[in-house]
ZANURO-183599 format. One line per 5 residues: number of its first residue (from 1); for each residue y, x, z of C-alpha. Coordinates in steps of 0.02 Angstrom, whole numbers, plus 50000, padded with zeros to 5 digits. Each point is the difference from the previous one (the first is absolute). Layout:
NUM = Y X Z | ...
//
This chain:
1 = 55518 52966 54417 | 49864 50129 49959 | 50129 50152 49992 | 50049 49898 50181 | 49836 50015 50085
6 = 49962 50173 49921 | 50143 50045 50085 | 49947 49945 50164 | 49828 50087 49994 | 50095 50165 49972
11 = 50112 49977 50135 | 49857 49926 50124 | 49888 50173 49945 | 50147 50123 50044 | 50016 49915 50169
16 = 49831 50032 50042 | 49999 50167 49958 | 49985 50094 50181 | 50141 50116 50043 | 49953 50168 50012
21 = 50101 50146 50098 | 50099 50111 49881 | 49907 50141 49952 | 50149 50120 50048 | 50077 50080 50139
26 = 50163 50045 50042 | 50090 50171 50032 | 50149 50062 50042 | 50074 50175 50021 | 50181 50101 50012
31 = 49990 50156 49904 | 50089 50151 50049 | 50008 50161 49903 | 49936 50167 50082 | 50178 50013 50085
36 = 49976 49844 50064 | 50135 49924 49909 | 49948 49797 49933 | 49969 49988 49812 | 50120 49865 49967
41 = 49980 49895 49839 | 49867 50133 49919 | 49849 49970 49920 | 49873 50096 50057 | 49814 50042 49965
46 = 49878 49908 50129 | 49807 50008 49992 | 49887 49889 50145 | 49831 50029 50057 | 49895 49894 50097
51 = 49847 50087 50098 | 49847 49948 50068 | 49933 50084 50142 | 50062 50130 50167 | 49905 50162 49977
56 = 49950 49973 49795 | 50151 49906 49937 | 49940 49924 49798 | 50122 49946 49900 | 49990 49818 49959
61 = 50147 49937 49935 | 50153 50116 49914 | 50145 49947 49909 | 50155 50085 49931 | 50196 49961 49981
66 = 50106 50063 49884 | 50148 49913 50000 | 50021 49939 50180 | 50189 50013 50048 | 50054 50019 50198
71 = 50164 49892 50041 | 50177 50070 50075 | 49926 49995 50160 | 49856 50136 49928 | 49860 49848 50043
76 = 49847 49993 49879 | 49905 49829 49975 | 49824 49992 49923 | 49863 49877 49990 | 49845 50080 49984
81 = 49871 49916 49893 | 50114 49874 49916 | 49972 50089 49834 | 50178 50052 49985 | 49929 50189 50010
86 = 49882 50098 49886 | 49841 49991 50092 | 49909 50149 49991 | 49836 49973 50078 | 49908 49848 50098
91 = 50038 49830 50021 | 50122 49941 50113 | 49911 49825 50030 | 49834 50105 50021 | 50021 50094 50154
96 = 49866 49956 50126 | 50163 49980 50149 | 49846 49982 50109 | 49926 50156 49965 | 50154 50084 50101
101 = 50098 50097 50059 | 50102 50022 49848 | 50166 50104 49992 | 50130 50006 49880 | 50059 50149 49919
106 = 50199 50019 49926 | 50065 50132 49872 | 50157 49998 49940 | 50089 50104 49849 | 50200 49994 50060
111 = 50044 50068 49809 | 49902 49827 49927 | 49858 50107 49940 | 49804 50039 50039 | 50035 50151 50109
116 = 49960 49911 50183 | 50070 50116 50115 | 50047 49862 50150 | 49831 49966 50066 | 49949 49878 50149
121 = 49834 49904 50058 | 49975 49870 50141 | 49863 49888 50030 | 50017 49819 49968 | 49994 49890 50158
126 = 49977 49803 50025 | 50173 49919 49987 | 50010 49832 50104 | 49968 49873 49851 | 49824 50083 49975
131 = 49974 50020 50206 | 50022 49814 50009 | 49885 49974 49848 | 49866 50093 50066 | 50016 49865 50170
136 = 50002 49874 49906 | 49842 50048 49897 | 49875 49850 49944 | 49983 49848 50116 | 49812 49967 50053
141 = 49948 49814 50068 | 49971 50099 50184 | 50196 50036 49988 | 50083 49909 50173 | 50162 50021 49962
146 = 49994 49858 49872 | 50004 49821 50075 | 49849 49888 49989 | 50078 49893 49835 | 49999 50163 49917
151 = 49827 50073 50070 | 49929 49856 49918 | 50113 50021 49820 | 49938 50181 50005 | 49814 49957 50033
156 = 50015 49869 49879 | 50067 50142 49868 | 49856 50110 50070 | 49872 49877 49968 | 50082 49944 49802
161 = 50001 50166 49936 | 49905 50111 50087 | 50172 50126 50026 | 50081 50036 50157 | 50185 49989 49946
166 = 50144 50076 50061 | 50163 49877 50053 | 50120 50041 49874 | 49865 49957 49893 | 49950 49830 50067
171 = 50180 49958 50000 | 50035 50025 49814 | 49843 49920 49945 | 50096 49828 50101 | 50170 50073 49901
176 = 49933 49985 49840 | 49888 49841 50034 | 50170 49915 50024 | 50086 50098 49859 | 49862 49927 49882
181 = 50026 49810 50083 | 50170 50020 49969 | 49994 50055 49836 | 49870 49847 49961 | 50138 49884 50072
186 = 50141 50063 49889 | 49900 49996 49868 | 49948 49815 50039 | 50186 49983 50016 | 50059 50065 49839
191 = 49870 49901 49900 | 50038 49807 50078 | 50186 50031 49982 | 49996 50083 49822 | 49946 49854 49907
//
């Protein structure tokens, strides 16, 4: 029964553990050689650089890959900041993303190596997911979108804890309210029937 209800606990605390966005981003590129010809099934060499500012650009995150292999269509898949690269300066979960613009900075090595001789640099824009994040923001008690039930579940909220909280995170605080109640229940369950 103990090992039972330890059990539970462990389970109920990893459920209400808030989910966090991966601290990664993809990338994606087709690698030609200076012909132009595609580098087909080849490892190649690849260093990324991300950089803060427009006129005076600091580095604030590098990382490099050294065995990174392009497929038979010559297309080259990282993640950068997953730790599958050595990182060679900064912290990938660091970067103040606020703090923009930030650009990102490609070098690749076609013989596998450290000599970077394809180089390329664009600056990293919005992509929908965090345009619609940024509308969505934190919900205040003046918002008049919401309907008047849930004006007066957010004031209420307000009022408890002193936060204004965003919706996603009013909604899994009622998730794992029931997740717990549930848990209670089987709990409950499994100790009248077991005996």
């Amino acid at each position: 029964m103990k090992k039972l209800l330890i059990l539970l606990a462990i389970g109920a605390s990893i459920l209400t553990v808030p989910a966090q966005p991966p601290q990664k981003m993809s990338y994606q590129c087709v690698v030609r050689d200076k012909d132009g010809a595609l580098l087909t099934k080849q490892v190649v060499g690849m260093r990324t650089t991300i950089l803060q500012g427009s006129d005076i650009q600091l580095v604030v995150y590098q990382e490099t890959y050294n065995f990174t292999a392009t497929n038979a269509n010559g297309l080259l898949s990282i993640e950068i900041g997953s730790g599958k690269a050595t990182i060679v300066s900064g912290s990938f979960s660091s970067i103040p993303w606020a703090a923009g613009p930030f650009f990102l900075q490609t070098e690749i090595d076609p013989t596998g190596g450290t000599n970077y001789t394809i180089v390329g640099k664009s600056q990293i824009l919005s992509v929908p997911y965090a345009l619609y994040a940024e509308k969505s923001g934190t919900v205040t008690e003046n918002d008049r979108c919401l309907v008047p039930q849930r004006q007066k579940e957010l004031h209420r909220l307000i009022l408890q804890t002193g936060t204004v909280h965003t919706a996603g995170e009013i909604m899994l605080q009622k998730v794992m309210l029931w997740i717990h109640i549930l848990i209670l229940l089987l709990t409950l369950h499994w100790e009248l029937f077991r005996q």
